[in-house]
C-alpha positions in Angstrom: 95.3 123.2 103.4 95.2 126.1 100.4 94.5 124.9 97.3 98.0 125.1 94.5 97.7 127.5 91.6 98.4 126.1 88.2 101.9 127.3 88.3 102.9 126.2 92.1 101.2 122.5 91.3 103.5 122.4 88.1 107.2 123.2 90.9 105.7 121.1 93.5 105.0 118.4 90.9 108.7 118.4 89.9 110.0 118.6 93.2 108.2 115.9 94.6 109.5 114.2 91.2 113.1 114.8 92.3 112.3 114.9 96.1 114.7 117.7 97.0 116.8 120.4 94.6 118.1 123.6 93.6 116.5 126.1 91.1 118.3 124.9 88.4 117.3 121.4 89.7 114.0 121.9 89.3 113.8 124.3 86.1 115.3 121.4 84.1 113.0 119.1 85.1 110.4 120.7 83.3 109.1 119.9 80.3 109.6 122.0 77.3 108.8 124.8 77.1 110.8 125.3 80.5 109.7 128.1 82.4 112.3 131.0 83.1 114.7 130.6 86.1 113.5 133.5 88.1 110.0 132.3 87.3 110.5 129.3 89.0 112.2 130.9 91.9 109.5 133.5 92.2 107.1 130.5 92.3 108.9 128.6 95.0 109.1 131.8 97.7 105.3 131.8 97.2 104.9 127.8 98.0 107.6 128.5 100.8 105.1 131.4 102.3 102.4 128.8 101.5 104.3 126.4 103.9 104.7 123.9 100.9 108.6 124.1 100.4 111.2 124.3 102.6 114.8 125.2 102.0 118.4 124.6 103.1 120.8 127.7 102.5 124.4 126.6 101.1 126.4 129.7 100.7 124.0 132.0 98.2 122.1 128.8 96.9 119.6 126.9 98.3 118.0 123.9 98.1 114.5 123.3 98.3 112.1 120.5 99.5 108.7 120.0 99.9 106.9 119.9 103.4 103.7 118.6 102.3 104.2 115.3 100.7 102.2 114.4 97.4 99.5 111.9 99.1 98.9 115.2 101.8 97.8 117.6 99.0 96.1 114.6 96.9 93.9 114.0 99.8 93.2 117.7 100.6 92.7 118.2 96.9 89.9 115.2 96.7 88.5 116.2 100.0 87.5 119.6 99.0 86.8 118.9 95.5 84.7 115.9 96.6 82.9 118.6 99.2 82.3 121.6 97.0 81.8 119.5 93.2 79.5 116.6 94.5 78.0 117.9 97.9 80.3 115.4 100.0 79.6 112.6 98.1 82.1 109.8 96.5 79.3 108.1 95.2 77.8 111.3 93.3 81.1 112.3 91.7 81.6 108.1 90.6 78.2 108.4 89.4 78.5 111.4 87.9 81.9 109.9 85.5 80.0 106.4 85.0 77.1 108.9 83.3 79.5 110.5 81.3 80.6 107.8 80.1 84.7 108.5 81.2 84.9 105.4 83.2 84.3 102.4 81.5 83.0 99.3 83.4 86.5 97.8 83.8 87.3 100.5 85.5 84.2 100.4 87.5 84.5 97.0 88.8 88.3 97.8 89.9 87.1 100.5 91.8 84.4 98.1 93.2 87.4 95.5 93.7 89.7 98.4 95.6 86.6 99.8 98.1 86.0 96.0 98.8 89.7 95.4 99.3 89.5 98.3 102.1 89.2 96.8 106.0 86.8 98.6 107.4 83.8 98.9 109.9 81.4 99.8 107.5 82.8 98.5 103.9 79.5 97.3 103.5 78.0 101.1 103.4 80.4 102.0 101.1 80.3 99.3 98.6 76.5 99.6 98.6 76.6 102.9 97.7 78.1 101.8 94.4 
């Protein structure tokens, strides 16, 4: 899956915000500053080359929707930052935040809780990892 440029994570944020919607639909979800209307539309033909939007045609308008749902292109996202920030390794890029003091040790032992909470052959790899 191709990684989102700022401005294409910003539309497909808001659409999967509002699930489905016209140009205006979308502009006015924004926050403000909004971004211009043709912006926006100019930004949704690239996701829909992309294969990230679809769209319905009524009359001249149409309606757009994602293809790739939110949890698709989170995974993706974590997959290849995981692979090209940490060499492949969850327990690298955990260690490297602990280090750097951005996760406290609350948060630490709910991520210990969640990975222990996972049924799987070998949770015992992964929560020894940690």
């Amino acid at each position: 899956m191709r990684e989102l440029t700022k401005a294409e994570e910003q539309v497909m944020q808001v659409l999967w915000k509002i699930g489905q919607g016209f140009a205006a639909d979308l502009t006015a979800n924004f926050p403000e500053p909004k971004p211009a209307y043709n912006t926006v539309l100019t930004v949704v033909r690239i996701l829909e080359k992309k294969g990230f939007v679809g769209h319905e045609t009524f009359g001249k308008a149409n309606r757009y929707y994602p293809l790739v749902s939110k949890e698709q292109y989170s995974e993706a996202f974590m997959q290849h930052f995981v692979q090209h920030y940490f060499d492949n390794s969850f327990k690298s890029m955990v260690s490297f935040f602990a280090q750097n003091k951005d996760i406290s040790m609350e948060d630490l032992d709910e991520i210990r809780r969640m990975i222990d909470a996972v049924p799987s052959d070998n949770s015992n790899e992964k929560t020894d990892a940690l």
